[in-house]
Short mmCIF file of the C-alpha atoms (twelve columns), coordinates in Angstrom:
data_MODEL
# 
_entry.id   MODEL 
# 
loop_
_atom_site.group_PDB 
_atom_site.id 
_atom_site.type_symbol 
_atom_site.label_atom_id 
_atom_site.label_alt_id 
_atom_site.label_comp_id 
_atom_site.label_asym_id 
_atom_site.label_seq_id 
_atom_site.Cartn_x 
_atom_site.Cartn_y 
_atom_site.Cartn_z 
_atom_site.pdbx_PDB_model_num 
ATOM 1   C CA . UNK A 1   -1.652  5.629  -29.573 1 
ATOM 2   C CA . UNK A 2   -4.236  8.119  -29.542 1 
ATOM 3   C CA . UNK A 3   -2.337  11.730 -29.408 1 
ATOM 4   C CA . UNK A 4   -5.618  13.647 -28.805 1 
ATOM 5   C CA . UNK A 5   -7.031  11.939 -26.040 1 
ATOM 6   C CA . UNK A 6   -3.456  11.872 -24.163 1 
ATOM 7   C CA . UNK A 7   -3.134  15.593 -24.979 1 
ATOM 8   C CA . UNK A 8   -6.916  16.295 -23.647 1 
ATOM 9   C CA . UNK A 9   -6.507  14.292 -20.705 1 
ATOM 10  C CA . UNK A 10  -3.175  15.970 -19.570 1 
ATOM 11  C CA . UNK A 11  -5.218  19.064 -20.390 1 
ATOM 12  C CA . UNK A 12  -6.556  19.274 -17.193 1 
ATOM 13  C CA . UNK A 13  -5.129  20.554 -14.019 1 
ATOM 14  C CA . UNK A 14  -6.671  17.431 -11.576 1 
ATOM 15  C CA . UNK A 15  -6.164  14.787 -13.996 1 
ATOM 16  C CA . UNK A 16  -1.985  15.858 -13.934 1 
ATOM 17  C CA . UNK A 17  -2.117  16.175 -10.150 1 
ATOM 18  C CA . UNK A 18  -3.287  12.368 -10.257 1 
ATOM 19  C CA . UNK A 19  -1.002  11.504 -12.534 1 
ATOM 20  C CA . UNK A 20  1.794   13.115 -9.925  1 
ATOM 21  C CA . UNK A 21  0.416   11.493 -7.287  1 
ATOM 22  C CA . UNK A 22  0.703   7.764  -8.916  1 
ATOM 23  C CA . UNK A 23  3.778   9.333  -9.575  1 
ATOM 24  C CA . UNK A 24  4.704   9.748  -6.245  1 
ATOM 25  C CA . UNK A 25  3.140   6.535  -4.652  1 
ATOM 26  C CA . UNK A 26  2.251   3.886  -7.640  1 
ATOM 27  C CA . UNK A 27  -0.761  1.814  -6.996  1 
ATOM 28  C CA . UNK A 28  -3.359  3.628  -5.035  1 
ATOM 29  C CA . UNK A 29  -6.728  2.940  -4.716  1 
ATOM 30  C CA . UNK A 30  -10.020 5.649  -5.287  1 
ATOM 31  C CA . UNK A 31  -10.075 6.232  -1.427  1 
ATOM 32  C CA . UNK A 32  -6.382  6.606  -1.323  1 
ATOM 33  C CA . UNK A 33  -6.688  9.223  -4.228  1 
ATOM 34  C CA . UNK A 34  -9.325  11.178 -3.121  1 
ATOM 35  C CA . UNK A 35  -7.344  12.079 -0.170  1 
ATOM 36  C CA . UNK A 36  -6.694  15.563 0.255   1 
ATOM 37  C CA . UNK A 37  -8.433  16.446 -2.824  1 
ATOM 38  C CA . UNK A 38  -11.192 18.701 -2.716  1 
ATOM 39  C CA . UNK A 39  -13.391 16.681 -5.214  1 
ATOM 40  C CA . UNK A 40  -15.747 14.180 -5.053  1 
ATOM 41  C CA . UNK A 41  -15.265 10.522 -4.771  1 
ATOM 42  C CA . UNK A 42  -17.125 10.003 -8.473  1 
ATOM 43  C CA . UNK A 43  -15.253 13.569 -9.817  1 
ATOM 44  C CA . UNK A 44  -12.236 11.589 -9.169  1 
ATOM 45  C CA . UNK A 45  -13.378 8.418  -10.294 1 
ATOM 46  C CA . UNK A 46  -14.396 10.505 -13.736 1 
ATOM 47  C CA . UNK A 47  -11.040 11.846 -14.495 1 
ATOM 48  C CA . UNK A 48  -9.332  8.299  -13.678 1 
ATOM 49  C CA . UNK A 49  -11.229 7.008  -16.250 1 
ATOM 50  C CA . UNK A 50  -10.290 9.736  -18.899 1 
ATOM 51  C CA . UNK A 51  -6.622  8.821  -17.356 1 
ATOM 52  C CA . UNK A 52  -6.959  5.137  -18.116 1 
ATOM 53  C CA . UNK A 53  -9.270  5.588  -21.889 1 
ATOM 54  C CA . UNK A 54  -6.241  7.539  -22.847 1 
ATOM 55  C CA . UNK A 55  -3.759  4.603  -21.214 1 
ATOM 56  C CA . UNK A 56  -2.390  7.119  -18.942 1 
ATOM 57  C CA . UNK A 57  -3.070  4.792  -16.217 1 
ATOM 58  C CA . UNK A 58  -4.011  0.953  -15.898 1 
ATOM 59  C CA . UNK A 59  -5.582  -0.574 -13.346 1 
ATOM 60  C CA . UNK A 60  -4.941  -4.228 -11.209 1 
ATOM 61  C CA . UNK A 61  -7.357  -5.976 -9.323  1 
ATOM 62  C CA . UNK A 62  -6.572  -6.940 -6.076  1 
ATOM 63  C CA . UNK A 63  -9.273  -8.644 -3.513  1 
ATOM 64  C CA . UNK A 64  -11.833 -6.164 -3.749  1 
ATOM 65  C CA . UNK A 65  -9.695  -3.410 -4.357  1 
ATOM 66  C CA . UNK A 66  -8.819  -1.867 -7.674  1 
ATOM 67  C CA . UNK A 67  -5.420  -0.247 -7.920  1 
ATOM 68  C CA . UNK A 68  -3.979  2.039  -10.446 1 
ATOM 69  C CA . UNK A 69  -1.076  2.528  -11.763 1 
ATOM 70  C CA . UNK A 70  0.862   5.642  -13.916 1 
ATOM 71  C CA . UNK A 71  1.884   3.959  -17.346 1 
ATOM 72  C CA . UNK A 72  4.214   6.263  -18.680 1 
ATOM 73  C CA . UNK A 73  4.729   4.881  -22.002 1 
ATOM 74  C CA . UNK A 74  2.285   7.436  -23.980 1 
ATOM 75  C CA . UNK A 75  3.535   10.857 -22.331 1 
ATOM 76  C CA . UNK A 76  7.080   9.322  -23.484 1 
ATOM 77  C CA . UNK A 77  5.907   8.654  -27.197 1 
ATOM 78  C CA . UNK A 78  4.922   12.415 -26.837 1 
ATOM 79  C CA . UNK A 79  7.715   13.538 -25.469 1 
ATOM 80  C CA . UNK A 80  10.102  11.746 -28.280 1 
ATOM 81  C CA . UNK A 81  7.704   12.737 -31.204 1 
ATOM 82  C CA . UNK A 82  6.730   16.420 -30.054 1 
ATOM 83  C CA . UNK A 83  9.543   17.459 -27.746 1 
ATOM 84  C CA . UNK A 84  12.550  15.372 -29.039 1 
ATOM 85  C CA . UNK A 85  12.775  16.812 -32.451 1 
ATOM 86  C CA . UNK A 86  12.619  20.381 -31.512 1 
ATOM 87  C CA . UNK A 87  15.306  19.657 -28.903 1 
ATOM 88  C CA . UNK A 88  17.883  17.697 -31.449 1 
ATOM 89  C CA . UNK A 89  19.157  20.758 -33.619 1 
ATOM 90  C CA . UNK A 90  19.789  22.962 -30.019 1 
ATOM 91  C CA . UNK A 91  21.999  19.810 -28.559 1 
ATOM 92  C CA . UNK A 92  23.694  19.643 -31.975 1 
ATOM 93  C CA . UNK A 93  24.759  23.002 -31.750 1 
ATOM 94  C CA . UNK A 94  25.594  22.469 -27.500 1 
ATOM 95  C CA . UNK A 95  27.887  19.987 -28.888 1 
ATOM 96  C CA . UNK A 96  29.693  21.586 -31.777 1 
ATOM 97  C CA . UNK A 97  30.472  24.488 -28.981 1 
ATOM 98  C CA . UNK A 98  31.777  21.826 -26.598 1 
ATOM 99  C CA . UNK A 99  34.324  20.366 -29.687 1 
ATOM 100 C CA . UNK A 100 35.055  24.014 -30.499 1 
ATOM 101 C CA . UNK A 101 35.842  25.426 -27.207 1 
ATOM 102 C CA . UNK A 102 38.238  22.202 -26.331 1 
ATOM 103 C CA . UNK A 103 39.759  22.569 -29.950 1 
ATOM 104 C CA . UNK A 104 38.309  19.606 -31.284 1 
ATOM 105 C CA . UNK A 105 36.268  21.152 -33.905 1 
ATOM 106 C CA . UNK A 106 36.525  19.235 -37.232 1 
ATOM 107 C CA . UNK A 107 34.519  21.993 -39.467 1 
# 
């Protein structure tokens, strides 16, 4: 996995609103994405193709339609290798109060 180009393509404001929109409703087409969005069809075609060289989003043919999907698999590699380890030491200590406060503390 690429960490750079995840972290520059969830850099950008439009890019994360189409990732919450797959979000939302998995599987939409260009036409269905550009809905509502006050871009143009090939601004939004751009950033889905940022989304998908950074495998923030894959894409299924289907008929003459091509569909795309949220893979969340990177932005949860980022979240256990950036977010995770910062996070460990606080519930360690949220824990140790919990066995202390119900008299269970070993230490």
């Amino acid at each position: 996995m690429n960490d750079d180009a995840v972290f520059r393509a969830l850099a950008d404001a439009s890019r994360r609103e189409l990732l919450d929109r797959l979000h939302q409703t998995n599987g939409q087409t260009l036409g269905d994405l550009c809905q509502g969005l006050d871009m143009t069809r090939q601004a939004v075609a751009k950033h889905l193709a940022i989304l998908e060289d950074a495998n923030l989003v894959s894409t299924r043919r289907q008929g003459r339609e091509k569909l795309h999907f949220i893979n969340p698999v990177p932005i949860n590699q980022i979240a256990e290798r950036w977010i995770g380890k910062f996070e460990q030491p606080r519930l360690g200590a949220l824990s140790k109060l919990k066995k202390t406060l119900e008299g269970k503390d070993d230490g």
